[in-house]
BALODREN-86338 format. One line per field, with one value per residue: residue number from 1; residue in three letters; chain; x, y, z of N, C-alpha, C in turn. Coordinates in steps of 0.2 Angstrom, whole numbers. Atoms other than C-alpha are relative to their C-alpha. Example, Ala and Ser with C-alpha at 12.3 -4.5 7.8 and 13.67 -1.06 7.14 Angstrom:
num = [1 | 2]
residu = [ala | ser]
chaine = [A | A]
n.px = [4 | -4]
n.py = [-6 | -6]
n.pz = [0 | -1]
ca.px = [62 | 68]
ca.py = [-22 | -5]
ca.pz = [39 | 36]
c.px = [4 | -4]
c.py = [6 | 5]
c.pz = [0 | 3]
***
This chain:
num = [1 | 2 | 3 | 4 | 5 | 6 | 7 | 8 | 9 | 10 | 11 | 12 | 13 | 14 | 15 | 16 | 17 | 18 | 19 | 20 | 21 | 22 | 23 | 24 | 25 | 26 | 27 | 28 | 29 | 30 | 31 | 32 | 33 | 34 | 35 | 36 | 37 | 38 | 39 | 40 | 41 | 42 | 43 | 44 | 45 | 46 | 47 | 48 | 49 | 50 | 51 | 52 | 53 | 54 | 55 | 56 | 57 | 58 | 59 | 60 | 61 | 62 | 63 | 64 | 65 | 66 | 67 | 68 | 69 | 70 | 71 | 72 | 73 | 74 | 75 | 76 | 77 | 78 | 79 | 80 | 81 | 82 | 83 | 84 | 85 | 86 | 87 | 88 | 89 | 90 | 91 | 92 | 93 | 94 | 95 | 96 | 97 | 98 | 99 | 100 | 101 | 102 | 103 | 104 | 105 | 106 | 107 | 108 | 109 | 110 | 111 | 112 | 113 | 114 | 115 | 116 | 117 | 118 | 119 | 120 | 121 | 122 | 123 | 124 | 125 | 126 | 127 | 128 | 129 | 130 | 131 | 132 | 133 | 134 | 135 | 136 | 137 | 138 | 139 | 140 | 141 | 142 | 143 | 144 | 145 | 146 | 147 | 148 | 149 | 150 | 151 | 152 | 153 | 154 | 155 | 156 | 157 | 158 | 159 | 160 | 161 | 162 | 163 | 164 | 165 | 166 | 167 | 168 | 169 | 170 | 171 | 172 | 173 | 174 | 175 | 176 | 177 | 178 | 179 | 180 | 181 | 182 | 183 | 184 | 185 | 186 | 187 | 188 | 189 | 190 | 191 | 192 | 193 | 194 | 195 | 196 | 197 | 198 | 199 | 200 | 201 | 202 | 203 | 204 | 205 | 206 | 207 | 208 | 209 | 210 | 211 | 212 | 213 | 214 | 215 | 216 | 217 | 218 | 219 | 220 | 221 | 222 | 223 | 224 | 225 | 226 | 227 | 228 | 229 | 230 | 231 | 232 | 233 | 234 | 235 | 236 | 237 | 238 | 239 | 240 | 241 | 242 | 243 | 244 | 245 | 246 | 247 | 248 | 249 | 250 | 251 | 252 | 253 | 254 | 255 | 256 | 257 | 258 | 259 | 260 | 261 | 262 | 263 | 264 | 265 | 266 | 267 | 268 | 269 | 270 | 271 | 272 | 273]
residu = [unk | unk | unk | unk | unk | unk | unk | unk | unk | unk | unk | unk | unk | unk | unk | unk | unk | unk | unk | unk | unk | unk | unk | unk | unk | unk | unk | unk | unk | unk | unk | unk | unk | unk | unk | unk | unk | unk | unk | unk | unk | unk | unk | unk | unk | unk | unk | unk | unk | unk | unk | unk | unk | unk | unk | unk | unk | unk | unk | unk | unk | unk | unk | unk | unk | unk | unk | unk | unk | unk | unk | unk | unk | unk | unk | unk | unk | unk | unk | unk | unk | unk | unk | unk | unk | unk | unk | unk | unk | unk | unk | unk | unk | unk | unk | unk | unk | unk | unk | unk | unk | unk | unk | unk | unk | unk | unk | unk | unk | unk | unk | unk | unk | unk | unk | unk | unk | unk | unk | unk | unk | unk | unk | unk | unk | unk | unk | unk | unk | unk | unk | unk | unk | unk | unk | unk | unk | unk | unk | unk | unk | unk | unk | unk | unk | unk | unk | unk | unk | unk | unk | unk | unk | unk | unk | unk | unk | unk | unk | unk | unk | unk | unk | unk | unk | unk | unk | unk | unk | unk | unk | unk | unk | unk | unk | unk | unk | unk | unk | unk | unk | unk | unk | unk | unk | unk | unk | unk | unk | unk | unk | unk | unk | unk | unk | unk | unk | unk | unk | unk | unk | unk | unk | unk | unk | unk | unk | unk | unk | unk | unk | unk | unk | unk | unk | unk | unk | unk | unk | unk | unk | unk | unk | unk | unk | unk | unk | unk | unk | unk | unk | unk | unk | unk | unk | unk | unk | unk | unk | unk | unk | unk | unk | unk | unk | unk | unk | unk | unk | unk | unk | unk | unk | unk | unk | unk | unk | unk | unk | unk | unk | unk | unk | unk | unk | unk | unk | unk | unk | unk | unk | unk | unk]
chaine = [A | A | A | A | A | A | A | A | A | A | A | A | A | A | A | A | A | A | A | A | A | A | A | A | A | A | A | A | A | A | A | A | A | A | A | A | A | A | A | A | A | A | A | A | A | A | A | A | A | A | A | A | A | A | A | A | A | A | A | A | A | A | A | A | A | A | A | A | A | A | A | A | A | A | A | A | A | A | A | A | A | A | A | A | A | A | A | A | A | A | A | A | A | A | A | A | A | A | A | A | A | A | A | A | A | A | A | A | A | A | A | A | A | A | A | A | A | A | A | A | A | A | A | A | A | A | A | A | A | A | A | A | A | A | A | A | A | A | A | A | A | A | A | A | A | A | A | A | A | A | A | A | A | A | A | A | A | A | A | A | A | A | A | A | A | A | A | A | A | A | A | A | A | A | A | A | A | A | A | A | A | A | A | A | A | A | A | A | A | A | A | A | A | A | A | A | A | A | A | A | A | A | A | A | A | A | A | A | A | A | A | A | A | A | A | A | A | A | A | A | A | A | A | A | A | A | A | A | A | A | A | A | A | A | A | A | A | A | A | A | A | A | A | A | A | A | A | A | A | A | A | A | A | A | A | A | A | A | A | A | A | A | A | A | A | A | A | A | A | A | A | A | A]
n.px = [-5 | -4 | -4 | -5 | -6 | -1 | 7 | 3 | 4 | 0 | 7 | 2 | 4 | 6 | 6 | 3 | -4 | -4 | -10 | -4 | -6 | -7 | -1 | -2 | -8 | -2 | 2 | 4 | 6 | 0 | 6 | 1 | 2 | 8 | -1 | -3 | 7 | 6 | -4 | -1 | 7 | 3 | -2 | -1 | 5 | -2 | -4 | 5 | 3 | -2 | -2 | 5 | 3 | -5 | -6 | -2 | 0 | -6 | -2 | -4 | -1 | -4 | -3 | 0 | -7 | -5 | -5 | -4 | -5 | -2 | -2 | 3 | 5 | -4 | -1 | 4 | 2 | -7 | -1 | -4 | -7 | 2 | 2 | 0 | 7 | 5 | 6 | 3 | -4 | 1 | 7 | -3 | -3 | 3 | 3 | -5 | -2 | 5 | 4 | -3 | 1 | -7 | 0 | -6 | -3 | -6 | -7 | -5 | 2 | 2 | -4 | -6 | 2 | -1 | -7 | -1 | 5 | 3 | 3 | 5 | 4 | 0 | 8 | 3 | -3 | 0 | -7 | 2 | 1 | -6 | -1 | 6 | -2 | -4 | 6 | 2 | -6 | -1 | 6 | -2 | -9 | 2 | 3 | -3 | -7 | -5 | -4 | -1 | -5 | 3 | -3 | 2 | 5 | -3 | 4 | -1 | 2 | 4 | 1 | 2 | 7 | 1 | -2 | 5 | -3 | -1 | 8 | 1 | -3 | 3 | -7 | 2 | -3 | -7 | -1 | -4 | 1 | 1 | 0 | -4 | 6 | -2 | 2 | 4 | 7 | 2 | 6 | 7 | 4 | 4 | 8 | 2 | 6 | 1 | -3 | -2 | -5 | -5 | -6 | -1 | -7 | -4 | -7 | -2 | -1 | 4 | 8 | 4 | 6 | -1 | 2 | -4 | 5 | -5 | -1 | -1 | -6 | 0 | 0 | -6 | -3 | 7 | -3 | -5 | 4 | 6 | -7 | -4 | 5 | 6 | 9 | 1 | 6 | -4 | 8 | -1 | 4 | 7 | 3 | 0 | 5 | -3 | 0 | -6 | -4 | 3 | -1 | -5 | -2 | -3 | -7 | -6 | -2 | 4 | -5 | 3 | -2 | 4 | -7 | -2 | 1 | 6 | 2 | 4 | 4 | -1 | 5 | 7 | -2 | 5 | 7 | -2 | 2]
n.py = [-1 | -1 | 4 | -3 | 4 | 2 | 1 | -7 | 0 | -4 | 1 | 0 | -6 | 0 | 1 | -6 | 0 | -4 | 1 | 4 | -1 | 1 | -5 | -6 | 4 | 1 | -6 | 1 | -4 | -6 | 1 | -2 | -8 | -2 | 1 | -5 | -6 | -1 | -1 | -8 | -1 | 4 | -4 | -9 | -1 | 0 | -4 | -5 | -1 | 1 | -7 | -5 | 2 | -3 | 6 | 2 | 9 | 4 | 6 | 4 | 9 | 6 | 3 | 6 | 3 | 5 | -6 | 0 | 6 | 6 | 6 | 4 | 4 | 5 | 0 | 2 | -5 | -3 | -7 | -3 | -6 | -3 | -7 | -1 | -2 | 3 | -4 | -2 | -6 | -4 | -2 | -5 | -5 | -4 | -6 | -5 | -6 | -7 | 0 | -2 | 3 | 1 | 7 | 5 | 7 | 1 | 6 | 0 | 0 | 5 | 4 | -2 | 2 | 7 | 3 | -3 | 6 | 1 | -6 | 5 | 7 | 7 | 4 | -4 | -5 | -5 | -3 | -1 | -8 | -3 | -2 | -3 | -6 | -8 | -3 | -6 | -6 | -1 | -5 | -5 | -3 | -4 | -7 | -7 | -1 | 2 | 9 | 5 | 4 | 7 | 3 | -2 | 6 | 5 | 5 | 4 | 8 | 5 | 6 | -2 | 2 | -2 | 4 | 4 | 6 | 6 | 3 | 2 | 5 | 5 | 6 | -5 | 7 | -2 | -10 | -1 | -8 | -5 | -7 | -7 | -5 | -5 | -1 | -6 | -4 | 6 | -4 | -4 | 2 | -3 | 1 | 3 | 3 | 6 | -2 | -5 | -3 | -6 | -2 | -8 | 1 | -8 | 4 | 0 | -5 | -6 | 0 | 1 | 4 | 4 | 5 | 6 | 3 | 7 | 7 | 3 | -2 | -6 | 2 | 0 | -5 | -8 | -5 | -4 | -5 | -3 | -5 | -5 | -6 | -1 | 1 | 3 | 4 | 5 | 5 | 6 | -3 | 2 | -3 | -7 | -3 | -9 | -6 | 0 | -4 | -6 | 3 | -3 | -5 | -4 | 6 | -7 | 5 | 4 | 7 | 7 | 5 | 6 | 7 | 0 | 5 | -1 | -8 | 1 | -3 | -7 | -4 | -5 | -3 | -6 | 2 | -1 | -6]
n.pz = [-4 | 1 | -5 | 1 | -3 | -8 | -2 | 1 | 4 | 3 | 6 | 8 | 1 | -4 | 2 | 3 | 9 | 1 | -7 | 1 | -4 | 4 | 3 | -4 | -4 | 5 | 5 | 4 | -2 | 0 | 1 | 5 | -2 | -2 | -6 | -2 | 0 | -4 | -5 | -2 | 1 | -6 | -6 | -1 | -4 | -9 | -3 | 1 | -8 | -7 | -1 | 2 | -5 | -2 | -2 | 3 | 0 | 1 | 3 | -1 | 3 | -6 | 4 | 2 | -3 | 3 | 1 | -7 | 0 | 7 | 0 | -3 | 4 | 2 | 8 | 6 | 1 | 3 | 1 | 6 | -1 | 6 | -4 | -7 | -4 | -2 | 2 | -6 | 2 | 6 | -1 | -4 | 4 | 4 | -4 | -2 | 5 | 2 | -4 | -8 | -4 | -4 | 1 | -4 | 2 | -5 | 2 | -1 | -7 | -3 | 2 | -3 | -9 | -3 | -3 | -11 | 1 | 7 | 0 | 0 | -3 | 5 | 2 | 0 | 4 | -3 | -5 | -8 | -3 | 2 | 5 | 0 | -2 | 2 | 4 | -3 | 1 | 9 | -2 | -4 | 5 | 10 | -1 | -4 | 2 | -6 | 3 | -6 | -3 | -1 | -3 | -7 | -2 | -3 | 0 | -3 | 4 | -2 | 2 | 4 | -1 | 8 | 4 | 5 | 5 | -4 | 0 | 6 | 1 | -6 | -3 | -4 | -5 | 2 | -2 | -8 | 1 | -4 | 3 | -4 | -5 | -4 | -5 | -1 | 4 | -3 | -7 | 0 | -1 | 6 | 0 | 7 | 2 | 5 | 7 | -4 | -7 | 0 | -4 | -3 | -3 | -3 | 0 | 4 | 3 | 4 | -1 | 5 | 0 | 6 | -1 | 3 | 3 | 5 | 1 | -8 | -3 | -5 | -5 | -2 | 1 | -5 | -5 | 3 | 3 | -6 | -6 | 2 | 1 | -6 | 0 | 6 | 1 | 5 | 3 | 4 | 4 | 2 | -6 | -3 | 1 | 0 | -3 | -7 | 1 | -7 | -6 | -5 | -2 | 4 | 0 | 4 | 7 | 1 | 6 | 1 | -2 | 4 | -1 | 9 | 7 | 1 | 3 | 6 | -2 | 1 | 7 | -5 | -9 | 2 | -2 | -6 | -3]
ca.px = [130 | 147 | 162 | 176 | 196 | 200 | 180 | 175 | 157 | 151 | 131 | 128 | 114 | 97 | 80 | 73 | 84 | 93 | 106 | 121 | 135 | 147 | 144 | 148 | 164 | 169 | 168 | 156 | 141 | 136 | 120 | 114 | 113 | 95 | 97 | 109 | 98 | 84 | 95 | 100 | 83 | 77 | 90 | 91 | 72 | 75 | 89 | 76 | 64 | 76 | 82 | 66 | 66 | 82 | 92 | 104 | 105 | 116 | 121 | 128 | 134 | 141 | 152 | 147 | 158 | 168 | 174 | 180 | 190 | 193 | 206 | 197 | 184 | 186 | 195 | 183 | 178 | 190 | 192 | 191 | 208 | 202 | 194 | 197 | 178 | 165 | 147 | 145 | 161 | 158 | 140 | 149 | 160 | 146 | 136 | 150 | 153 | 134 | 126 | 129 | 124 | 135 | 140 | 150 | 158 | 169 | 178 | 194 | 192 | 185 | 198 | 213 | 205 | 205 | 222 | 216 | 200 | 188 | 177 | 164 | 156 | 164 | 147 | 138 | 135 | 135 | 150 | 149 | 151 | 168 | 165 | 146 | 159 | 170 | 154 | 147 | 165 | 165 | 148 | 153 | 170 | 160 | 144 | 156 | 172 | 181 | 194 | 196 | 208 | 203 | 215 | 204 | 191 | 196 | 189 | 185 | 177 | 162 | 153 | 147 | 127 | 128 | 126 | 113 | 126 | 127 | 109 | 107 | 117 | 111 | 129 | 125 | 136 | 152 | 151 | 165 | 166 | 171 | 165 | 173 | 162 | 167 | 169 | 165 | 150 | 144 | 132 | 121 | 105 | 90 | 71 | 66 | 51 | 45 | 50 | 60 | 77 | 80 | 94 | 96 | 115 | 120 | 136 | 137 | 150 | 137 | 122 | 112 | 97 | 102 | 91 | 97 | 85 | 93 | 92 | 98 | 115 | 109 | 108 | 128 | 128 | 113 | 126 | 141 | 130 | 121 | 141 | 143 | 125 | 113 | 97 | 97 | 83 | 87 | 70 | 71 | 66 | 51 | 44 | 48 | 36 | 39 | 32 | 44 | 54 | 43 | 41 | 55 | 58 | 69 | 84 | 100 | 103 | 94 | 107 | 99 | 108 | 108 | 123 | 130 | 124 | 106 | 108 | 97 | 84 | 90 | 77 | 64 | 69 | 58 | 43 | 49 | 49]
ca.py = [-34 | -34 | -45 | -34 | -38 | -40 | -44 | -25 | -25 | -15 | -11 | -14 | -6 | -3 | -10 | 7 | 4 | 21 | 18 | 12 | 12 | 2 | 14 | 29 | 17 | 14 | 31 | 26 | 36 | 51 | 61 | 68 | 87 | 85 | 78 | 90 | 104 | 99 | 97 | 116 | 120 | 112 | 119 | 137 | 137 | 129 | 140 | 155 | 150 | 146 | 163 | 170 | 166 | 175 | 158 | 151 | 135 | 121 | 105 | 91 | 73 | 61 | 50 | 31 | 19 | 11 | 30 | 29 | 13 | 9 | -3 | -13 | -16 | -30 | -32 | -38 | -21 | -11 | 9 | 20 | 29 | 37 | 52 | 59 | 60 | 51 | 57 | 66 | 77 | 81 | 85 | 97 | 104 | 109 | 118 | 126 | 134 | 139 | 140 | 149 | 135 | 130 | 111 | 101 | 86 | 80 | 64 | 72 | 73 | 58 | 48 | 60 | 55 | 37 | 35 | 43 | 30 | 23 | 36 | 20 | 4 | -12 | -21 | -7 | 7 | 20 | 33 | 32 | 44 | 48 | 50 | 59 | 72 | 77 | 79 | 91 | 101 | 100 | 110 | 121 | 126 | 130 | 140 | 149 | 150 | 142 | 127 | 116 | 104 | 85 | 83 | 92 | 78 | 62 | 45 | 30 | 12 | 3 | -13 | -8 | -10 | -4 | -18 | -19 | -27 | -42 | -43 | -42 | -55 | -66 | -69 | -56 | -71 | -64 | -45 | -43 | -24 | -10 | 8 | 24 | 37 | 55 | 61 | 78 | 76 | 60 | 71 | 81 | 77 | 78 | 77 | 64 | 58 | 48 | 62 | 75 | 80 | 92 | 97 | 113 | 115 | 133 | 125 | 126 | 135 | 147 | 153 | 149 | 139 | 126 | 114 | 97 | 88 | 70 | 53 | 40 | 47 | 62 | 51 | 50 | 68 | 75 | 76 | 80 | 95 | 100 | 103 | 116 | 126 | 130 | 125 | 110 | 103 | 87 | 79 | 63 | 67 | 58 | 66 | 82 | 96 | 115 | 122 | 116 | 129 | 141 | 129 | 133 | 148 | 161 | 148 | 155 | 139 | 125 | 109 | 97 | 80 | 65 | 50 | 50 | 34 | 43 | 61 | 54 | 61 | 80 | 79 | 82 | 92 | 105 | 96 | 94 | 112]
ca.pz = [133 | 130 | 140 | 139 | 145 | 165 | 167 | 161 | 156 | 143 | 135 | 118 | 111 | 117 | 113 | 103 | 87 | 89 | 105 | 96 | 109 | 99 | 85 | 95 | 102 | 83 | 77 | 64 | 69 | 63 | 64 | 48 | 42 | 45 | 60 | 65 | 60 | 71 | 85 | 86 | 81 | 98 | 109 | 103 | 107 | 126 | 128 | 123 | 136 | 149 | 145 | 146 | 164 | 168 | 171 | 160 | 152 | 149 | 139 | 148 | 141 | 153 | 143 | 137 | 148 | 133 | 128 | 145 | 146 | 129 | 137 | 143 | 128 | 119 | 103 | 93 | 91 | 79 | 80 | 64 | 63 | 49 | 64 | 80 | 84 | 88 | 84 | 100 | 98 | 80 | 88 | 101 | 87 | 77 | 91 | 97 | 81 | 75 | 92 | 108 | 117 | 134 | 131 | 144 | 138 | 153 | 144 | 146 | 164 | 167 | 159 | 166 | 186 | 183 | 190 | 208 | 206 | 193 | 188 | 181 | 188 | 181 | 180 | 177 | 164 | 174 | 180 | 198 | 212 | 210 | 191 | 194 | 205 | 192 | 181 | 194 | 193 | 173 | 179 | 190 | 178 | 162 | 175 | 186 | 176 | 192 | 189 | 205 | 213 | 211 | 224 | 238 | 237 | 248 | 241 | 251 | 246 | 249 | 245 | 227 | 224 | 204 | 195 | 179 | 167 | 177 | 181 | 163 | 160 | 175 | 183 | 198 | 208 | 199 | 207 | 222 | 217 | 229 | 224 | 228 | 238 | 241 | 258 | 257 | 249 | 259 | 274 | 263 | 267 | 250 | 250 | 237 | 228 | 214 | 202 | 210 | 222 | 230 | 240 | 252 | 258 | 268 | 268 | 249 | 238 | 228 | 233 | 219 | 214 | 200 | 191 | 183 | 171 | 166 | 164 | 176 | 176 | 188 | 201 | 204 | 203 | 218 | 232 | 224 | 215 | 232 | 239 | 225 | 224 | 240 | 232 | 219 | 211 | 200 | 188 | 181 | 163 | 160 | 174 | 172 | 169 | 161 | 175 | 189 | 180 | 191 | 203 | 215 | 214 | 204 | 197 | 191 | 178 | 172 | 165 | 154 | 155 | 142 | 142 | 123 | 117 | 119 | 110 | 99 | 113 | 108 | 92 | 105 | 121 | 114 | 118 | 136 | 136]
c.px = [7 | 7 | 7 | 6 | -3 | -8 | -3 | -7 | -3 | -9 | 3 | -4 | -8 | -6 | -5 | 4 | 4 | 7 | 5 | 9 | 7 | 1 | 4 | 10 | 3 | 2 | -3 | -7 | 1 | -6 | 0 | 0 | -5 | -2 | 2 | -3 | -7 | 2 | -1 | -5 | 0 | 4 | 1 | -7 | -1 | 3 | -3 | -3 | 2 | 3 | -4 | 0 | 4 | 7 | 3 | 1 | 4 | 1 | 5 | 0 | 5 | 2 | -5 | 8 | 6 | 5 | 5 | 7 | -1 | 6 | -1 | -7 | 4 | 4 | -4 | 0 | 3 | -6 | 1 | 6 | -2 | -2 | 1 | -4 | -3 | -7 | -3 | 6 | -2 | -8 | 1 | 2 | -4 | -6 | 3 | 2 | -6 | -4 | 4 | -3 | 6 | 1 | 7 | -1 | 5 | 6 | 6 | 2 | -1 | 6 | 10 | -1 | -1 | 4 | -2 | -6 | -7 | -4 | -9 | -1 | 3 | -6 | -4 | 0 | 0 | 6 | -3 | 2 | 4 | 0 | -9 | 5 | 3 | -7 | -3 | 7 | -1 | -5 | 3 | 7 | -5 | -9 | 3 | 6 | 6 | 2 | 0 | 5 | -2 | 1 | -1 | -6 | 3 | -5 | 2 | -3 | -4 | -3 | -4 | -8 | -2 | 2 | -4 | 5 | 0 | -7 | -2 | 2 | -1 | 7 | 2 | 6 | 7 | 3 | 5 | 3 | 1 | -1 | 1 | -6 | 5 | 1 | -1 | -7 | -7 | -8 | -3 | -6 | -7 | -7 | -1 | -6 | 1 | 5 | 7 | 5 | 0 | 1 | -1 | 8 | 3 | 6 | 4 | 7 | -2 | -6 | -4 | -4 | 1 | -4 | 2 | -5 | 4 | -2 | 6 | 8 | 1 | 1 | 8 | 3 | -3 | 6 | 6 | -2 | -2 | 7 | 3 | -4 | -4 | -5 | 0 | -6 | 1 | -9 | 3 | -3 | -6 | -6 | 1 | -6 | 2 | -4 | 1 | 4 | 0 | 1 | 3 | 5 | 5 | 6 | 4 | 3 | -3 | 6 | -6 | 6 | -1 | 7 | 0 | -4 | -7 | -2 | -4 | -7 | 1 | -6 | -5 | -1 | -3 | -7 | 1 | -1 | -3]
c.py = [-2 | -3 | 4 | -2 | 0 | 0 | 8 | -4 | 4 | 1 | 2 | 6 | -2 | -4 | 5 | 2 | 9 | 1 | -6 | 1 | -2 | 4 | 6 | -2 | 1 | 4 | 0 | 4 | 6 | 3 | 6 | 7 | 2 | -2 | 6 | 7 | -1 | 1 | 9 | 2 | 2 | 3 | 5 | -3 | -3 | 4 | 7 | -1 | -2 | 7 | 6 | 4 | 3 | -5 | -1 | -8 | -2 | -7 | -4 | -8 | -4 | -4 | -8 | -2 | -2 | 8 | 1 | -4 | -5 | -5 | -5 | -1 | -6 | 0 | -1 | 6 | 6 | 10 | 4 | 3 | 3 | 8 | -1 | 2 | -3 | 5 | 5 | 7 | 2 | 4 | 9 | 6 | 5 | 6 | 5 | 3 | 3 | 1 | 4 | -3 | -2 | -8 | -2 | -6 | -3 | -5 | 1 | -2 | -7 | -6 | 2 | -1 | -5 | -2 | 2 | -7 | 0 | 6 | -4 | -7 | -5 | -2 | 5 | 5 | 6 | 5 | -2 | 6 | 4 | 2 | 7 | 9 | 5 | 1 | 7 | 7 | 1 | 7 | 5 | 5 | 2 | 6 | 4 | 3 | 0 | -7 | -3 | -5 | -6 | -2 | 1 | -4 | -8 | -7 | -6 | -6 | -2 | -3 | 4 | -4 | 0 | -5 | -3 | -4 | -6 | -4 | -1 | -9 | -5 | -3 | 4 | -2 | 2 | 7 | -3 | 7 | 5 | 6 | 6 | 5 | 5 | 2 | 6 | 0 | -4 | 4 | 6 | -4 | 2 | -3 | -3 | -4 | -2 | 5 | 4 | 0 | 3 | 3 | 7 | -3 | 9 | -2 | 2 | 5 | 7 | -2 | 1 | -6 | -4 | -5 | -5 | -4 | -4 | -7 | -5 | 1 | 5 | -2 | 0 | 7 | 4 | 0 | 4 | 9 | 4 | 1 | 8 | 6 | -1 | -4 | -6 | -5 | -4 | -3 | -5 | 3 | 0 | 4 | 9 | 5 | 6 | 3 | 0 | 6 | 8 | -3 | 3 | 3 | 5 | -7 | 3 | -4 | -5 | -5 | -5 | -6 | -6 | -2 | 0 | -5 | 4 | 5 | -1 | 7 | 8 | 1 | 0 | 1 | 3 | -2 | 0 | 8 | 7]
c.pz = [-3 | 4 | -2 | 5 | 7 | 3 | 0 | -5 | -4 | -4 | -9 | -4 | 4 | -4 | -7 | -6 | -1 | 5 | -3 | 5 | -5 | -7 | 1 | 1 | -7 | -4 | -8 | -2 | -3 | 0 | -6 | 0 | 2 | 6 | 7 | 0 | 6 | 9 | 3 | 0 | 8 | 5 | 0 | 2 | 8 | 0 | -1 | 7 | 5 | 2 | 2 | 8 | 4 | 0 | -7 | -1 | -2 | -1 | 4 | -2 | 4 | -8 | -1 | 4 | -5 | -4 | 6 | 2 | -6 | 4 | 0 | -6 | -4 | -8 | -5 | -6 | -2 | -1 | -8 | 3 | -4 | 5 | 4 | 1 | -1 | -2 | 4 | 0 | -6 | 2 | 1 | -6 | -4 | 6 | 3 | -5 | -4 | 5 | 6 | 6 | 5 | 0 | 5 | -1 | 4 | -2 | 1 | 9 | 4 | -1 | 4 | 7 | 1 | 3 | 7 | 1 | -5 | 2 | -3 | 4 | -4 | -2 | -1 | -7 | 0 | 3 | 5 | 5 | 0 | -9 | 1 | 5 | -4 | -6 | 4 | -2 | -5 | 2 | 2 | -2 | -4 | 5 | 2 | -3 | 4 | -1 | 8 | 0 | 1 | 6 | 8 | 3 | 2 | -4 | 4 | -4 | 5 | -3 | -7 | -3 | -7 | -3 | -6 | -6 | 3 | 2 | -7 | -3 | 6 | 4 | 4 | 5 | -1 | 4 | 7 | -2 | 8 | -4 | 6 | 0 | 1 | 7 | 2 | 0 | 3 | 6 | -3 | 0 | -8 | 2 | -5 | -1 | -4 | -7 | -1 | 5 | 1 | 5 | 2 | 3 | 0 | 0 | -10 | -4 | -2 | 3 | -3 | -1 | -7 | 0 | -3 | -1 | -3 | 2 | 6 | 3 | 5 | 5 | 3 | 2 | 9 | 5 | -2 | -1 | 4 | 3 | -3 | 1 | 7 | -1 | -5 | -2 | -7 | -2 | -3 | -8 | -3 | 3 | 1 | -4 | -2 | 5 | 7 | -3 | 4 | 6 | 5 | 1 | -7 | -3 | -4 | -5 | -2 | -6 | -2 | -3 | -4 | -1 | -9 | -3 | -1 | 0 | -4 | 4 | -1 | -8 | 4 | 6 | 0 | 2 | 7 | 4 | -2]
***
């Protein structure tokens, strides 16, 4: 963990000797051509069989907190200048030029809507729901080809519960934290189990059946995501199975969902599906 300025905390790296946050942060990271080759490998083949199905698929990377609020990281921690990319853009740049894969990267977003309120947890390394919103819009801008208005979503505040950096760091006693809450999005109601959401909303924008396979960043996103689509079914990834993709019912997209410092997990999605 990581003590950054006005009490921002920040993860380091992980346990599994491939999650290097502060790499990512330093632009020092990059992933090799062979690396890189097996990547695309791996998503043209899911984007095959998700094509197979009629649905289209789609790449979403929720930012690393410290890409967020480099302010607020600590100095120690120096920036190459040397590039304007990180190993998660130069990823993007190159899928978007030999692949016809759909890739959302919200960072500009998420950094341009911090002035209305955070978009991450202090203690935490998590966006929150106000940041999980404009993730779902990033979405729904790159499936529908429709821009939105930040400015039609109200947030309020309450007593913030998001706090694994601080647990980590045993200093839980520190937290006096408010988190911002949507109020649209606040009264859908979802069916959830151990592996599995999934939302219905006749209310919604579009009436279509989207699924969302990610990592514990999807959880900021289920209501938000159930205000835009009718039907939404969100899997944990460990948990997920290729033949949910029948499961329920025809689906007219399938996003798969992984947080920057852990693209690493993109050298085997293919197995997933």
């Amino acid at each position: 963990m990581i003590v950054g300025k006005n009490d921002w905390l920040f993860f380091n790296s992980g346990t599994d000797g491939l999650t290097d946050e502060v790499g990512d942060y330093n632009k020092t990271t990059r992933f090799s051509d062979e690396e890189y080759k097996l990547i695309e490998k791996n998503l043209e083949s899911v984007n095959k069989k998700v094509n197979k199905l009629k649905a289209n698929f789609h790449l979403l990377i929720p930012n690393n907190k410290s890409s967020v609020y480099r302010e607020y990281m600590s100095s120690l921690y120096k920036v190459d200048e040397t590039t304007d990319q990180n190993k998660t853009e130069a990823l993007i740049e190159k899928l978007n030029k030999d692949t016809n894969i759909d890739n959302i990267y919200p960072k500009e977003q998420l950094i341009a809507n911090k002035n209305i309120a955070p978009t991450y947890y202090r203690y935490d390394t998590h966006w929150n729901l106000f940041g999980g919103l404009i993730g779902s819009l990033e979405l729904m801008k790159a499936l529908e080809n429709k821009d939105y208005n930040i400015n039609d979503y109200h947030v309020k505040y309450k007593k913030n519960t998001k706090e694994d950096l601080l647990i980590m760091n045993q200093t839980k006693s520190l937290s006096n934290e408010l988190e911002p809450y949507v109020v649209e999005v606040e009264d859908i109601e979802c069916d959830e189990s151990e592996d599995v959401i999934e939302c219905h909303n006749d209310n919604a924008q579009f009436d279509k059946t989207i699924m969302l396979i990610g990592d514990s960043f999807r959880i900021a996103m289920v209501k938000s995501l159930s205000s835009i689509y009718k039907h939404v079914i969100i899997v944990y990834v460990p948990y997920f199975k290729s033949e949910y993709l029948t499961k329920y019912g025809k689906l007219d997209g399938v996003v798969y969902e992984v947080v920057e410092r852990n693209t690493y997990q993109l050298f085997t999605i293919d197995n997933f599906f």
